[in-house]
C-alpha positions as CSV (number, residue, x, y, z in Angstrom):
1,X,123.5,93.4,136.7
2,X,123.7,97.0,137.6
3,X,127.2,96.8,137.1
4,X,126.7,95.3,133.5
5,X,124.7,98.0,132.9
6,X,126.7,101.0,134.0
7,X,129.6,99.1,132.0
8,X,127.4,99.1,129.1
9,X,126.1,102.7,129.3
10,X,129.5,103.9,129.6
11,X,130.5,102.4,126.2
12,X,127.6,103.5,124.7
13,X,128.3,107.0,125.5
14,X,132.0,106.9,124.5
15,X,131.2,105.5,120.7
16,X,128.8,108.2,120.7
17,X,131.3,110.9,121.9
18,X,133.9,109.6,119.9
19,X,131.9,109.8,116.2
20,X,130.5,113.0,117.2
21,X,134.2,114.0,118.1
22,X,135.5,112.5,114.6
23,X,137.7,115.1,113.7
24,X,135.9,115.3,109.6
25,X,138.2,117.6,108.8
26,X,141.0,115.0,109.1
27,X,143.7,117.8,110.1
28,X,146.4,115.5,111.0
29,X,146.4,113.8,107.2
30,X,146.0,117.1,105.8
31,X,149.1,118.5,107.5
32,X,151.2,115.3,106.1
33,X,149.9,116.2,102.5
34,X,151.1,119.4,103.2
35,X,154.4,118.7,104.5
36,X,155.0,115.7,101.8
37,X,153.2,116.2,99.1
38,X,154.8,118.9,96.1
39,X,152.8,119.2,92.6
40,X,151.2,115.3,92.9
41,X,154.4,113.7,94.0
42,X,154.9,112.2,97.2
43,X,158.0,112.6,99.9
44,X,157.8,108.6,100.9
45,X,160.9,109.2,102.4
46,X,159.1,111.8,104.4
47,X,156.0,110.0,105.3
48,X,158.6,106.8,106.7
49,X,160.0,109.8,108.9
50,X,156.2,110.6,109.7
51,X,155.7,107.0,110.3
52,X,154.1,107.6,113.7
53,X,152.0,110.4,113.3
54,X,150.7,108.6,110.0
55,X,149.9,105.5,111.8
56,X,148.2,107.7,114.5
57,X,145.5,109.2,111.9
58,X,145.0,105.5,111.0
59,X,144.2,104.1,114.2
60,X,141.4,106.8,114.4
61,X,140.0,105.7,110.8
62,X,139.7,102.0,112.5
63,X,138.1,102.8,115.6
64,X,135.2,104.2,113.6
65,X,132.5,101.2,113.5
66,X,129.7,100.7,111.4
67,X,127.2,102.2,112.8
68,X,129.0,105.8,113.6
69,X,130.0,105.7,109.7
70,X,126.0,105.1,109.4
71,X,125.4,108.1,111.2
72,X,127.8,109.7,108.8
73,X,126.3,112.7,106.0
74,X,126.9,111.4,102.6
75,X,129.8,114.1,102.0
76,X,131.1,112.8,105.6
77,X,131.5,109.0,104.1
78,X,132.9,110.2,101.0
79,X,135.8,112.3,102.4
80,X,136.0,109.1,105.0
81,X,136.4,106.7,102.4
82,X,138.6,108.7,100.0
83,X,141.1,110.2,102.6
84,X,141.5,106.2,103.9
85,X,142.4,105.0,100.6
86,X,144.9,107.7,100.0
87,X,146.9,107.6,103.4
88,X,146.4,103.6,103.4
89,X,148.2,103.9,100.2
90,X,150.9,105.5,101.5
91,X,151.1,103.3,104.3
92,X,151.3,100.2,101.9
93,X,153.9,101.5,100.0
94,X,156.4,103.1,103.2
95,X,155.7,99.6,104.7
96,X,158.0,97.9,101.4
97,X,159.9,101.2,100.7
98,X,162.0,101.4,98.7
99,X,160.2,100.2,95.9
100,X,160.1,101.8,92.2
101,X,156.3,100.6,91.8
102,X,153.1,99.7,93.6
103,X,153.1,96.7,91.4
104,X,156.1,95.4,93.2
105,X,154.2,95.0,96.4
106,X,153.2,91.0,96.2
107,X,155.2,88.1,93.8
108,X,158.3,88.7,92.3
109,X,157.3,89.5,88.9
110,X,155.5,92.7,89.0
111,X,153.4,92.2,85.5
112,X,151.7,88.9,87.7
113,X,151.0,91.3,90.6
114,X,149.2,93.8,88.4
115,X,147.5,91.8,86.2
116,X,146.0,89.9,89.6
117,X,145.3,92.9,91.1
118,X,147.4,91.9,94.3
119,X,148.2,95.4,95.7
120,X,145.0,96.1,95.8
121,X,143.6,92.5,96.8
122,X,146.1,92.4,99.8
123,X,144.2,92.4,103.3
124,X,146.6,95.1,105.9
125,X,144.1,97.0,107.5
126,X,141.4,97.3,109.6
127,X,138.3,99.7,108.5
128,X,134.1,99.6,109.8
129,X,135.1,96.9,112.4
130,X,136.9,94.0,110.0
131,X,139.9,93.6,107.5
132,X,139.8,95.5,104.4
133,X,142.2,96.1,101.2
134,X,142.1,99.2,98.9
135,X,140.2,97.5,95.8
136,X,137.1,97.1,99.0
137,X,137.0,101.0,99.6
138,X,137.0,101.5,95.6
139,X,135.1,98.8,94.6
140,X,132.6,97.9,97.3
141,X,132.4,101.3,98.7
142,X,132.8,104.2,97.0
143,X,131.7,103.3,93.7
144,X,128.8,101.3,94.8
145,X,127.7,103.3,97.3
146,X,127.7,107.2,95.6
147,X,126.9,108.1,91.9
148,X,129.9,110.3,91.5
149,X,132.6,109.4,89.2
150,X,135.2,112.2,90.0
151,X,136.1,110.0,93.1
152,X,138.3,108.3,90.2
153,X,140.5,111.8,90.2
154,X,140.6,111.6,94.2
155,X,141.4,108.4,94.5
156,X,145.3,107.6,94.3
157,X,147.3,104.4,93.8
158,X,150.6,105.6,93.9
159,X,151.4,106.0,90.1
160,X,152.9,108.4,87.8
161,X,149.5,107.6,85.8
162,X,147.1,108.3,88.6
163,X,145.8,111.8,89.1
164,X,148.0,113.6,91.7
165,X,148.0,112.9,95.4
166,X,146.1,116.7,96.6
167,X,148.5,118.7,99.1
168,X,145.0,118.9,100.9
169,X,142.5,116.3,102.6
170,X,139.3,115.7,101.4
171,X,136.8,117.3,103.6
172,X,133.1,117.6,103.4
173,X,132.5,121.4,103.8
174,X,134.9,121.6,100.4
175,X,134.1,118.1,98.8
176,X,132.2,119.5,95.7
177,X,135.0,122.0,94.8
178,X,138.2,119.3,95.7
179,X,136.4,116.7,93.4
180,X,135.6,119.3,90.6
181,X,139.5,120.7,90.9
182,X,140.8,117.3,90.9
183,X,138.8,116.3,87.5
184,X,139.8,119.4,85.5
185,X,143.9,119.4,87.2
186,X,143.6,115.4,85.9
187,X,142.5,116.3,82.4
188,X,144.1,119.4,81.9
189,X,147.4,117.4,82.3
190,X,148.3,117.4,78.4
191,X,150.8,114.3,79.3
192,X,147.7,111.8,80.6
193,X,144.7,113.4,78.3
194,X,144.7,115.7,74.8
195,X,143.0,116.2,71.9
196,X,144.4,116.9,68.5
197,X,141.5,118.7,66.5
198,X,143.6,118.6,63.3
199,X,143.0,115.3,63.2
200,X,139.7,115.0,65.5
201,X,141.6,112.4,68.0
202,X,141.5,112.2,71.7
203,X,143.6,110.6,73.9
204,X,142.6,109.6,77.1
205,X,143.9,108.2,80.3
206,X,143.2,104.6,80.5
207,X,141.1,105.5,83.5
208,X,138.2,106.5,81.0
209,X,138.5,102.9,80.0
210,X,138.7,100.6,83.3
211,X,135.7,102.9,84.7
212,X,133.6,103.5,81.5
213,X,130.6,102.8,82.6
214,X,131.2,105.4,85.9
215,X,131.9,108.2,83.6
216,X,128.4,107.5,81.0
217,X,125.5,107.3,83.3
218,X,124.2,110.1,82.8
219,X,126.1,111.8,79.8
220,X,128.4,110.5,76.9
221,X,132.2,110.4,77.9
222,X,133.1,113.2,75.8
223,X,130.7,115.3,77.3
224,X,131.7,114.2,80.7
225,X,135.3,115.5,79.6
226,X,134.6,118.1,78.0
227,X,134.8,121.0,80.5
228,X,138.5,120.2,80.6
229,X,139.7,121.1,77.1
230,X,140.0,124.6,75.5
231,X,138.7,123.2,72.2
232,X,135.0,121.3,71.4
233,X,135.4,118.0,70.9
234,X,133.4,116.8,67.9
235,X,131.3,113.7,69.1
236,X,132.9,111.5,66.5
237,X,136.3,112.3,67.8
238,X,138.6,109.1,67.4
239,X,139.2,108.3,71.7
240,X,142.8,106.6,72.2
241,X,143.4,105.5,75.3
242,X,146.9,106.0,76.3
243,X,149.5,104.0,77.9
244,X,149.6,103.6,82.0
245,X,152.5,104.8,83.7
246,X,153.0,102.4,86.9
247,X,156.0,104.3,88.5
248,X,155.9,105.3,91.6
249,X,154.9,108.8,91.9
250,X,157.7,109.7,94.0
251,X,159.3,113.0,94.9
252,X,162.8,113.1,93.8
C-alpha cells in the first residue's frame, strides 16, 4: 500500500510539473511558422522535412489532460486550442501530401468530402486525454467555450480562402494584439473582402456567412468589419459574399 502510494504521489507530482512546465509560448511551433511559413503560404514540403520535430510539438499538445488544460488562464486555452488546430492542420495535410486541396483528404470526389465536412469530421489525433478532429477544437471548443470571434482569422484550414497561416504562434502574453492583426491582415486583403462605395456594395468572405451569428452578438456585421476599410460603410450597404477558394495554400 505504501508502495501504491509513493507510485501514486510520484504521478501526481509529474502532471503537475509537466503543466506548470508547458512551454505556453509554444517555441518549437513558432520556429516551424518561421522557417515554413512566407506571406500566409505554407512550405508543406518543408514541414514533411520537419516531420519529426512537428510531430514532437504534438506529442506535447496530447500529454496535456483535462484537468492541467483546467488549470489553464483563459488566454492559455485559447493560444492552446488555436496553435493545435493550426499545426494539426498541417499534420493532416503532410500526412496525404501531395494534394492540391484539403478537400481531397477523404472519398474520391472532393465536392462529397466538403459538402460532408469529412476533413474536418476525420478522427487522427489525440487532445485532453481522447480522440479528437479539427471541426471539435472549432466547434466544441473554441467557439463554445470563449466569446471572441477573431479566432475565425486565427484559425486555418489550409485554403487559399482562409486567412493566412501567421509566421508566429499564438501566445498568451500577445494574444489580444495576434487576434486583432489577424482580423484587420484578413479584411484588408482586397482579394477575400472590399467595398465599392460607388455603388454602396460589400463583398465579404464567406466566412462572415458560415459564422454570422459569431460576428453579431454584440454589434452589427458591418460594424464588426468596419475598422478594416479606409471608407464608412453605409449601414444599408448591399453585403455579397464572395466565392471560397479551396486550394491549398501552398508555397510555390
Amino acid at each position: 500500500m505504501k508502495h501504491l502510494f509513493t507510485l501514486f504521489l510520484v504521478l501526481g507530482l509529474s502532471q503537475t510539473l509537466f503543466a506548470q512546465n508547458f512551454d505556453h509560448k509554444h517555441n518549437v511551433w513558432d520556429q516551424l511558422l518561421k522557417k515554413h511559413v512566407k506571406n500566409g503560404l505554407v512550405s508543406y514540403k518543408g514541414f514533411v522535412s520537419d516531420a519529426t520535430t512537428l510531430n514532437g510539438y504534438l506529442e506535447g499538445l496530447t500529454k496535456v489532460t483535462e484537468s492541467q488544460y483546467q488549470s489553464f488562464s483563459d488566454k492559455e486555452k485559447m493560444s492552446f486550442l488555436i496553435n493545435a488546430y493550426n499545426a494539426f492542420t498541417v499534420k493532416l495535410i503532410i500526412d496525404h501530401y501531395p494534394i492540391d486541396s484539403i478537400t481531397d483528404i477523404g472519398s474520391p470526389i472532393s465536392k462529397i468530402n466538403l459538402a460532408r465536412g469529412i476533413p474536418w469530421k476525420k478522427e487522427f489525433f489525440s487532445l485532453l486525454g481522447k480522440s479528437r478532429h479539427l471541426d471539435w477544437i472549432e466547434h466544441e471548443k473554441l467557439r463554445k467555450d470563449f466569446l471572441e470571434p477573431r479566432i475565425h482569422f486565427a484559425i486555418v484550414c489550409a485554403s487559399i480562402g482562409c486567412p493566412n497561416l501567421q509566421s508566429e504562434a499564438y501566445i498568451p502574453t500577445n494574444l489580444e494584439k495576434q487576434l486583432q492583426s489577424a482580423k484587420l491582415g484578413f479584411l484588408k486583403n482586397p482579394k477575400k473582402n472590399s467595398y465599392d462605395k460607388t455603388t454602396n456594395t460589400l463583398y465579404l468572405s464567406k466566412i462572415f456567412n458560415w459564422f454570422q451569428t459569431d460576428f453579431t452578438k454584440k454589434t452589427t456585421l458591418i460594424q464588426f468589419v468596419q475598422d478594416g476599410f479606409e471608407d464608412t460603410i453605409k449601414p444599408d450597404a448591399k453585403i455579397i459574399y464572395t466565392d471560397y477558394n479551396w486550394d491549398l495554400n501552398e508555397l510555390k
